[in-house]
Legacy VTK file of the C-alpha trace (Angstrom):
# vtk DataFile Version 3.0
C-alpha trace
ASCII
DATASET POLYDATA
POINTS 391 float
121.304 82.516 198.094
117.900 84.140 196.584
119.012 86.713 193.422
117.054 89.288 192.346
116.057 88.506 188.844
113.782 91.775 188.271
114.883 93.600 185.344
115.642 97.249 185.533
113.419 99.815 184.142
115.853 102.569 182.750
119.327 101.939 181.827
121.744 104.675 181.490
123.736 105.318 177.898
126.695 107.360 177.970
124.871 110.674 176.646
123.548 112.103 180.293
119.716 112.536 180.323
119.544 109.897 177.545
118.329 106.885 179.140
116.693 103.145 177.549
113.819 101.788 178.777
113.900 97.906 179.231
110.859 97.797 176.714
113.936 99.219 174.004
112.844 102.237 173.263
114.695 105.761 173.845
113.451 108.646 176.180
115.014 111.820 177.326
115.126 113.074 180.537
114.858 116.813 181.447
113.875 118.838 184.116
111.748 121.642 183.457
111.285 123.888 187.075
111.582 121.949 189.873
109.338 119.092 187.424
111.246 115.805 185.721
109.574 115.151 182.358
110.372 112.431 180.387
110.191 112.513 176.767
110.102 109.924 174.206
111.999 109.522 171.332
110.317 106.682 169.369
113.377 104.902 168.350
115.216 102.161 169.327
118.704 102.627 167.797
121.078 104.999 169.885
122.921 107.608 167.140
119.248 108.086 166.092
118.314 108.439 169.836
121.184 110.703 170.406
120.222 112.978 167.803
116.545 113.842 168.710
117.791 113.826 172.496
119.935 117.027 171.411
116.525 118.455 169.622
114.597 118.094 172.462
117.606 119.416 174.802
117.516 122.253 172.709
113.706 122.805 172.669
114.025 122.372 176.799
116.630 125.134 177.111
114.604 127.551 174.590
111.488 126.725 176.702
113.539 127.831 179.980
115.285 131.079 178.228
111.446 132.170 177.294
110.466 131.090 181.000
112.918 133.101 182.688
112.844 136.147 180.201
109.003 135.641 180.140
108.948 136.369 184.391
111.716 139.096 184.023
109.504 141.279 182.077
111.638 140.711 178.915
110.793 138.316 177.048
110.089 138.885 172.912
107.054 137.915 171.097
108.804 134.601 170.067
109.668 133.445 173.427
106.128 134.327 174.668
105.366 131.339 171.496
107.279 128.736 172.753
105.687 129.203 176.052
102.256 129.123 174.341
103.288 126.096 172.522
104.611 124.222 175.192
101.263 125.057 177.234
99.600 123.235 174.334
101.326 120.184 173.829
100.947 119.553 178.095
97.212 120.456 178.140
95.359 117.676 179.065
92.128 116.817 177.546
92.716 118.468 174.082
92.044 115.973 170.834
95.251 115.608 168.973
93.317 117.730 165.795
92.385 119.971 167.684
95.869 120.750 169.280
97.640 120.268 166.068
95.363 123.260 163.970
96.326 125.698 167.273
99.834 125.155 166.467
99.237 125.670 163.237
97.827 128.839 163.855
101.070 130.251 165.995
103.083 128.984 162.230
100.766 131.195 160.283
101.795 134.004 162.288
105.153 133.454 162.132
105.166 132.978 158.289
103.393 136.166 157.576
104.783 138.522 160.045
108.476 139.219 159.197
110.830 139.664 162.597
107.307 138.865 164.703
109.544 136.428 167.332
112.342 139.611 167.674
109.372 141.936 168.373
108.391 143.047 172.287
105.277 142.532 173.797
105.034 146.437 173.592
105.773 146.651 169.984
102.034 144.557 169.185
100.446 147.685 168.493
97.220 147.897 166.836
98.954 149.983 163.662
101.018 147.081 163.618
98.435 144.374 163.896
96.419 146.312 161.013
99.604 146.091 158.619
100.202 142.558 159.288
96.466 141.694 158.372
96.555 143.499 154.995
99.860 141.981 154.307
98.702 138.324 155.434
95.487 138.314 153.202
97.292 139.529 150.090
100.634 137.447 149.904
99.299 134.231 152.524
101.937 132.103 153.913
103.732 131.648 150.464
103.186 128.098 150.335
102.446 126.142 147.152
102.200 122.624 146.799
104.044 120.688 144.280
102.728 120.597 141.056
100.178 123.021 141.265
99.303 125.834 138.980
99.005 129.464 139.508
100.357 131.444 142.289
100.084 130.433 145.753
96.777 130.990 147.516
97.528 129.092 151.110
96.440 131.581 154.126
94.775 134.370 152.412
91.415 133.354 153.217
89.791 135.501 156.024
88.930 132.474 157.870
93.087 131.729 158.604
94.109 135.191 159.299
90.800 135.163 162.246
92.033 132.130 164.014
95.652 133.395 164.318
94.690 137.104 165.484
92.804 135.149 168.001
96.109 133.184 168.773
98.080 136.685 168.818
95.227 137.701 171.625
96.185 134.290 173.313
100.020 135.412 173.791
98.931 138.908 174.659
97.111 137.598 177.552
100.518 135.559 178.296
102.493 138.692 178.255
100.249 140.321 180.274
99.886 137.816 183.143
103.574 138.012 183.391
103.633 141.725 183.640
105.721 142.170 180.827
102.450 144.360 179.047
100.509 146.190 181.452
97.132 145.577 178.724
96.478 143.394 176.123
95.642 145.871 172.788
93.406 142.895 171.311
90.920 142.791 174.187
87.487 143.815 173.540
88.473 145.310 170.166
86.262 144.909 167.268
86.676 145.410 163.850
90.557 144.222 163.664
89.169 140.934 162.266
88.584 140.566 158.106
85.508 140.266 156.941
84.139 136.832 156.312
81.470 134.815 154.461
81.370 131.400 154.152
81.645 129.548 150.841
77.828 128.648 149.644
78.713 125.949 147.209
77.040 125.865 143.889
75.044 122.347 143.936
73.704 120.557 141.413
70.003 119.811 140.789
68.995 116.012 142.030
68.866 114.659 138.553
72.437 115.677 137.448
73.692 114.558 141.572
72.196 111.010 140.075
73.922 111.543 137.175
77.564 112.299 138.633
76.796 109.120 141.019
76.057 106.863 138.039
79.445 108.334 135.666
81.188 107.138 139.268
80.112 103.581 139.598
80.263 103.219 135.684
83.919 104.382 135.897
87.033 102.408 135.404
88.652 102.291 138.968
91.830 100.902 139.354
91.080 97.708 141.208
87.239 97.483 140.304
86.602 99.567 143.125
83.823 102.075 140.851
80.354 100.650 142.839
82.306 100.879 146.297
83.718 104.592 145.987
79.774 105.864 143.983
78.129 104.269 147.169
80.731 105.993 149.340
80.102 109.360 147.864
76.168 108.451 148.021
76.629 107.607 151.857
77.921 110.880 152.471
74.760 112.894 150.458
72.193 110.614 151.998
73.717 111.090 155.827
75.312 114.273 155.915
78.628 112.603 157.716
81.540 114.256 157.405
84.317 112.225 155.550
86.294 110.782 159.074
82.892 109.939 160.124
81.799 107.953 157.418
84.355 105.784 157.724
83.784 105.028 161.535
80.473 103.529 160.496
79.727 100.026 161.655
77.535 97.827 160.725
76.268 97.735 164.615
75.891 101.185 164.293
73.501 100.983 162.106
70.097 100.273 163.735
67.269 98.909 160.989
64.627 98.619 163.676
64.723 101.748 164.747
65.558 103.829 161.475
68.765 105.556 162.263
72.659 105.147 161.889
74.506 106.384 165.502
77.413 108.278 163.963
80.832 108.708 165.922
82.043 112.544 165.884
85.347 113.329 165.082
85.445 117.303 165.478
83.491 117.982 168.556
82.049 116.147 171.490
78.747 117.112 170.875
79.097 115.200 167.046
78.221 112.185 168.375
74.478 111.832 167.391
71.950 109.401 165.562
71.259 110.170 162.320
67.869 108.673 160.769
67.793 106.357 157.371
66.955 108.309 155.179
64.396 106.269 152.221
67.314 106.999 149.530
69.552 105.798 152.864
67.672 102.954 153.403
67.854 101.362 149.809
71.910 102.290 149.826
72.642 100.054 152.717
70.465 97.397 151.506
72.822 97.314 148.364
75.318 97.363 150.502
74.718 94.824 152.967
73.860 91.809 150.474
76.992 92.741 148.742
78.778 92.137 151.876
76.525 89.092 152.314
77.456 87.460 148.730
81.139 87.979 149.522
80.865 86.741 152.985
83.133 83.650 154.022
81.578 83.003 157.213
77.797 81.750 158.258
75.515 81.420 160.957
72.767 79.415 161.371
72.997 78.768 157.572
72.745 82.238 156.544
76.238 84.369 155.493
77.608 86.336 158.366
78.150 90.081 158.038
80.783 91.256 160.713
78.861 93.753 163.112
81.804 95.136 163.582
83.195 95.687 160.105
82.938 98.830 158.407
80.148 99.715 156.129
82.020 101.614 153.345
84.919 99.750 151.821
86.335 103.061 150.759
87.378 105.954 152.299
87.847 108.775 149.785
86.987 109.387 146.430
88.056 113.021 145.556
89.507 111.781 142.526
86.283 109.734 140.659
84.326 113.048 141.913
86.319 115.480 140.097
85.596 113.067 136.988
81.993 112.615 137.264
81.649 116.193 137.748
83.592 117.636 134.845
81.910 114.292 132.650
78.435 115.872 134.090
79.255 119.229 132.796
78.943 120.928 136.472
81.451 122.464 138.746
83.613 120.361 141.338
82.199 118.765 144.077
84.062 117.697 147.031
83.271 115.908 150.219
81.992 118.611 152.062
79.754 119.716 149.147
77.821 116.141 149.399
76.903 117.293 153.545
76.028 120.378 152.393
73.579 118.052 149.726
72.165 116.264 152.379
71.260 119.825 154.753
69.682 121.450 151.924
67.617 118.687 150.728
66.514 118.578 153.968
65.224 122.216 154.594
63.919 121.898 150.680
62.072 118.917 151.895
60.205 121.035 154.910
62.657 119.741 157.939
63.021 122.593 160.417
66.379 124.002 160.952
67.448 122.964 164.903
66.233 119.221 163.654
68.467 119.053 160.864
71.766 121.122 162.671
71.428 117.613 165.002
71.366 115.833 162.221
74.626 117.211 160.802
76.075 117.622 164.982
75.884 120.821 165.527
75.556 122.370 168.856
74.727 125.550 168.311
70.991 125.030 167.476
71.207 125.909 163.896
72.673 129.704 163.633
75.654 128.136 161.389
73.268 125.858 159.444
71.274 129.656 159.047
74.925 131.261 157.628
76.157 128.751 155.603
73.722 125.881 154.464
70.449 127.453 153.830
71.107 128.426 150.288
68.156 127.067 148.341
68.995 125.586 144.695
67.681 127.372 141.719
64.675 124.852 140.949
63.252 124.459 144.448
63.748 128.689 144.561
61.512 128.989 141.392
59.078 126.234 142.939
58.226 128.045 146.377
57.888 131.411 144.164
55.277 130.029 142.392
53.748 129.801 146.140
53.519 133.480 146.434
50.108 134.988 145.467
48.688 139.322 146.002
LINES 1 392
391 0 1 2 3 4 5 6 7 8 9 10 11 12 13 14 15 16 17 18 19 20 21 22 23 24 25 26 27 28 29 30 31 32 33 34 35 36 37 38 39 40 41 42 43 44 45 46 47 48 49 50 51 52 53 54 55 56 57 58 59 60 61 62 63 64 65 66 67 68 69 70 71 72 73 74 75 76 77 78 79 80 81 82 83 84 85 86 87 88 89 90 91 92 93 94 95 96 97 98 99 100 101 102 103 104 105 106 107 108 109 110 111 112 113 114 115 116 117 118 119 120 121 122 123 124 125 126 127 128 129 130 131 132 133 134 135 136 137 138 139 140 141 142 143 144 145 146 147 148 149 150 151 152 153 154 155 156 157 158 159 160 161 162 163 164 165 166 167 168 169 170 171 172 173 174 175 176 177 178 179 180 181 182 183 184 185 186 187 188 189 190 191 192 193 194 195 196 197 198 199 200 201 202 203 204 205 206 207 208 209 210 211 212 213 214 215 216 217 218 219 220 221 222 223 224 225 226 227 228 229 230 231 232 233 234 235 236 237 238 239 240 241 242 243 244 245 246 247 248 249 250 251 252 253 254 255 256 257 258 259 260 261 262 263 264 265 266 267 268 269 270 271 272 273 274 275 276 277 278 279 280 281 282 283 284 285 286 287 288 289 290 291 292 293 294 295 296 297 298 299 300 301 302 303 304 305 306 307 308 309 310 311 312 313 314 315 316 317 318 319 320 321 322 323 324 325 326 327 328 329 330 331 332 333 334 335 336 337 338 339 340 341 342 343 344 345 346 347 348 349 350 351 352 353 354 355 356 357 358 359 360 361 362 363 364 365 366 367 368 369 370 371 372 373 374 375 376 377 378 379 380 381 382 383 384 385 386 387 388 389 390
């Protein structure tokens, strides 16, 4: 007699929904609609599996509440969010970044408008809006992170209270699709958003940039790890990569023959570019790549063997030996971002035209940011090009 040997899938537990795959892991299982979703739980013990199934149970029902409230016409600002939140954590295509800073701008919202999830739809008004901004740039969100000194500076910036009245537009739009608004007050109105200007860093001249570089690599890093994190920090001035992207590099990314490292975006789509080497570049990853060669364990065809697929920086931050340098160097603090901001403004000082260099740096929108925020000139090369100017 022939028995069937094939393994069930899901196995029932004796909490109903809660069911265990054959792999061991945990999943819930809900229906939302007339839709079964399955959820996972990432666990493989059951009282820890029973736990998060009641969380997500509970996250379900609130989901349905808002649903059914949301298509009577009745639903409150905060059931209108769980709708909106839901509709982001089930849209498909979104990078996990990008969908985590949306959420993060429904939380702002909710942090610095007292009773927003009790309001209605109706009660958004733009008096109300106004009040909310002025309190929201003042006080923030509140937070402070341990350890830190002076009061609490988190969400005041102009830049965090504009993404979440854009969110607050998003859930208007919600409320008004489901006829529980009959207009959205946000649409088309200008001049409800704070003013903003982007930070223009305060960079240092090339000498004392050499200078912070060298106070790096002559530092005493715990592990010996001083020449590793200076050529780091010089990677990122002599690219322009951001800091995720600088730690993508490969070594079969980077293309000798033809003069120019293909860089992996991590913020948009269109941040996927080539990027040429540099001179300055060019010498750095000659440095680098013999170091790699002496240390090398492997060889082919009598020659050390550098991985093509290892990474070229054996670091990945170095926040820390920057603050040092800098304060050692006598200038203000630099941070990652500062060193791309190096790398576009030596390259306008240098005569590079601006669309050229906003591909360098990924940017799709053919240099108008690289216009707002990187074109500040540095003192010396300012006092240079005036000397230029003859009646």
């Amino acid at each position: 007699m022939k028995t069937d040997t094939k393994k069930k899938t899901w196995k029932r537990t004796r909490t109903p929904g809660l069911l265990r795959h054959r792999g061991g892991g945990y999943y819930g299982r809900f229906s939302v609609g007339r839709k079964t979703k399955f959820v996972a739980l990432k666990c493989t013990k059951f009282e820890i599996a029973r736990k998060r199934f009641a969380e997500e149970k509970a996250k379900v029902e609130r989901i349905r509440k808002a649903a059914l409230a949301t298509e009577g016409g009745v639903a409150s600002m905060g059931q209108l969010t769980e709708l909106y939140r839901e509709s982001l954590r089930n849209r498909q295509g979104l990078k996990e970044p990008t969908r985590a800073r949306l959420l993060q701008h429904v939380k702002y919202i909710e942090k610095t408008w007292d009773g927003f999830a009790k309001l209605g739809p109706d009660e958004v008004t733009l008096t109300a809006v106004d009040a909310w901004k002025n309190h929201a740039i003042a006080h923030g969100t509140g937070y402070r992170p341990p350890g830190a000194k002076g009061s609490a500076t988190r969400g005041r910036s102009a830049y965090c209270f504009n993404a979440a009245l854009d969110t607050l537009r998003r859930l208007l739009d919600i409320a008004v699709d489901k006829q529980a608004i009959h207009a959205n007050v946000l649409l088309g109105r200008r001049g409800i958003k704070a003013p903003y200007k982007p930070k223009k860093p305060q960079l240092p001249e090339t000498a004392k940039l050499r200078e912070i570089f060298a106070a790096v690599e002559n530092g005493t890093e715990r592990g010996g790890w001083s020449v590793e994190t200076a050529d780091f920090l010089r990677f990122l001035a002599f690219t322009g990569c951001r800091l995720k992207e600088a730690a993508l590099v490969r070594w079969q990314d980077v293309d000798f023959g033809r003069g120019v490292i293909r860089v992996t975006g991590t913020k948009t789509a269109a941040a996927t570019r080539e990027v040429p080497i540099i001179p300055v570049a060019r010498e750095l990853l000659d440095r680098i790549v013999e170091r790699r060669r002496k240390s090398a364990t492997l060889s082919a065809g009598g020659e050390p063997h550098v991985d093509p697929a290892a990474p070229v920086l054996a670091v990945r931050e170095g926040q820390k030996s920057l603050n040092r340098a800098c304060e050692t160097a006598g200038v203000p603090r630099l941070t990652h971002h500062d060193l791309r901001d190096v790398f576009a403004t030596t390259c306008i000082e240098s005569g590079i035209d601006i669309p050229t260099v906003a591909a360098w740096l990924g940017h799709a929108d053919g240099g108008a940011l690289l216009m707002r925020v990187y074109a500040h000139h540095r003192r010396a090369h300012s006092v240079a090009q005036a000397a230029k100017v003859a009646f």
